[in-house]
C-alpha positions, -999 to 999 in steps of 0.1 A, spaced: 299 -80 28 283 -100 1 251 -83 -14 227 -108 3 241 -95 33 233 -59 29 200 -68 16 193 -91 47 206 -60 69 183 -34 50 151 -56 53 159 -63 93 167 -28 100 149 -6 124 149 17 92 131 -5 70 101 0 91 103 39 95 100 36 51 76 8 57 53 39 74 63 68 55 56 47 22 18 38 44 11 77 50 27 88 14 4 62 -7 -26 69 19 -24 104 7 -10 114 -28 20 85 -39 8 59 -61 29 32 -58 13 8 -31 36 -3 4 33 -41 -8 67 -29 -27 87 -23 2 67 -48 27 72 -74 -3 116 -65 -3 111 -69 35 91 -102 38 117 -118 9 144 -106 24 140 -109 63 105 -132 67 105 -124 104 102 -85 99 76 -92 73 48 -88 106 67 -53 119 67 -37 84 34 -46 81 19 -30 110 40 4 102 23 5 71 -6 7 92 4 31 113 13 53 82 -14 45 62 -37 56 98 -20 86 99 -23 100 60 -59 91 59 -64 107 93 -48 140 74 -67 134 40 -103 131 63 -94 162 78 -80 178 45 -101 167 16 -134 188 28 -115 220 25 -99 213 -1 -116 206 -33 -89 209 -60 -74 179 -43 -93 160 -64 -76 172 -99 -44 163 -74 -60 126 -74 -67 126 -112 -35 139 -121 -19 105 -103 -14 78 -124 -41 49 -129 -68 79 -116 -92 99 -136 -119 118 -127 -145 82 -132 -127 65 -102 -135 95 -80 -170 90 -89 -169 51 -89 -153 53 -47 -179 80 -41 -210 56 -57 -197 25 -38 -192 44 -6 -229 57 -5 -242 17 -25 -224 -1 4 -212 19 31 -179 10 45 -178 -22 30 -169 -1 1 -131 0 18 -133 -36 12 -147 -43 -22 -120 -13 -31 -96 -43 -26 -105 -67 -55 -109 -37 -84 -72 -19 -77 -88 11 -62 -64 34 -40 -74 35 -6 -71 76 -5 -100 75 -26 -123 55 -4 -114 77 23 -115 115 5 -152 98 -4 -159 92 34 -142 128 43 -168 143 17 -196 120 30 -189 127 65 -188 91 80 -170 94 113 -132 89 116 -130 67 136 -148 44 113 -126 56 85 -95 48 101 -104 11 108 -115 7 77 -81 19 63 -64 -2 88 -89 -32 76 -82 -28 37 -43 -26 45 -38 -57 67 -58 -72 41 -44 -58 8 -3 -56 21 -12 -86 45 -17 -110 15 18 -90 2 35 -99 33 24 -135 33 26 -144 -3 69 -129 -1 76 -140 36 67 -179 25 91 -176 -7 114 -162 14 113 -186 43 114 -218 15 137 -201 -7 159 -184 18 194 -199 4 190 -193 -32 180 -158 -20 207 -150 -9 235 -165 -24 213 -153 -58 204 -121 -41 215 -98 -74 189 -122 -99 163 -124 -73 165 -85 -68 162 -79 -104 129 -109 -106 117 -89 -77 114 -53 -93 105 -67 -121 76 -84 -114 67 -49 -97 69 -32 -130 53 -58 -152 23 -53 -125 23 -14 -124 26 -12 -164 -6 -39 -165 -23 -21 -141 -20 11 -154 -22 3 -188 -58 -12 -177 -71 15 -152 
C-alpha cells in the first residue's frame, strides 16, 4: 500500500474522529496545540470526513469545557496550570477575564481573531458564573468557527489538489507539518 493510501485510510477512519474529539476535549482543557492540526490532516487527506471530524471536535471540545466550568471554581491553582502552557502567562488570564465582563459572551468570539485559547474564555465564564449552558454554545460557536475555517480552507486543497496529494503524499505531509510549526513557532514567539 502506497503511503497515500494509508494516509487516505487514516483520515477516513472511524478512528480519526475518536482523535478528532479527544484532541477537542484535551485542547478545551490543558493541551495547547489547537484540533485544526488533525481536522486540517483529515480535510487534506479525505475532504468528505473533513464535516465528521469537525463536529467531534465539538463534541470534545463540549465536553472538556463542560469539565473545566465545573472544575476551575474549585480549583484555583489551575490557573498557574494555564500559565505554565505555552503562549499563556498570567496577562492572558487577565485579558479573557476583562473581555468576558467588557463584552459578555461575545468575548468567545472576539477570543477568535487575537489567538486566545478557548479554555480560557471558559475558566473566565466558570469564575464569573455565566450559566453552562451558555458556555457550552459558545464553545461550540468559537470551534465551528475557528476549526470550521480549518476544515474549509484544507478540504478545498484537498478536493482541487487531490491527485498530486496523493501520488506526492510524503512532500505534501512534510509542507503540511511544516506550515503547522512555522505557525506555532510565530505564534508563540509573539504571544
Amino acid at each position: 500500500m502506497e503511503l497515500g493510501d494509508r494516509l487516505t485510510a487514516i483520515a477516513e477512519s472511524r478512528a480519526a474522529l475518536v482523535v478528532a474529539g479527544v484532541w477537542g476535549f484535551a485542547e478545551a482543557t490543558v493541551f495547547f496545540i489547537v484540533p485544526d492540526v488533525w481536522v486540517g490532516f483529515v480535510a487534506a487527506f479525505a475532504p468528505r470526513r473533513a464535516l465528521p471530524a469537525l463536529v467531534a471536535v465539538c463534541v470534545g471540545a463540549a465536553l472538556g469545557a463542560t469539565l473545566l466550568y465545573l472544575v476551575a471554581p474549585a480549583l484555583p491553582w489551575l490557573a498557574d496550570v494555564f500559565v505554565a502552557l505555552p503562549g499563556i502567562d498570567a496577562s492572558h488570564l487577565v485579558k479573557a477575564e476583562a473581555a468576558l465582563s467588557d463584552q459578555g459572551l461575545a468575548a468567545f468570539l472576539s477570543g477568535i481573531v487575537a489567538g486566545d485559547p478557548v479554555k480560557l474564555a471558559t475558566r473566565a465564564a466558570a469564575l464569573a458564573g455565566t450559566p453552562l449552558l451558555a458556555v457550552l454554545s459558545m464553545v461550540v460557536l468559537n470551534r465551528i468557527i475557528r476549526v470550521g475555517v480549518t476544515a474549509l480552507i484544507f478540504g478545498l486543497i484537498g478536493v482541487t489538489f487531490r491527485a498530486p496529494i496523493h501520488r506526492h503524499a510524503g512532500i505534501a505531509l512534510a509542507l503540511y507539518t511544516g506550515f503547522f510549526v512555522v505557525l506555532y513557532l510565530v505564534y508563540w514567539s509573539i504571544r
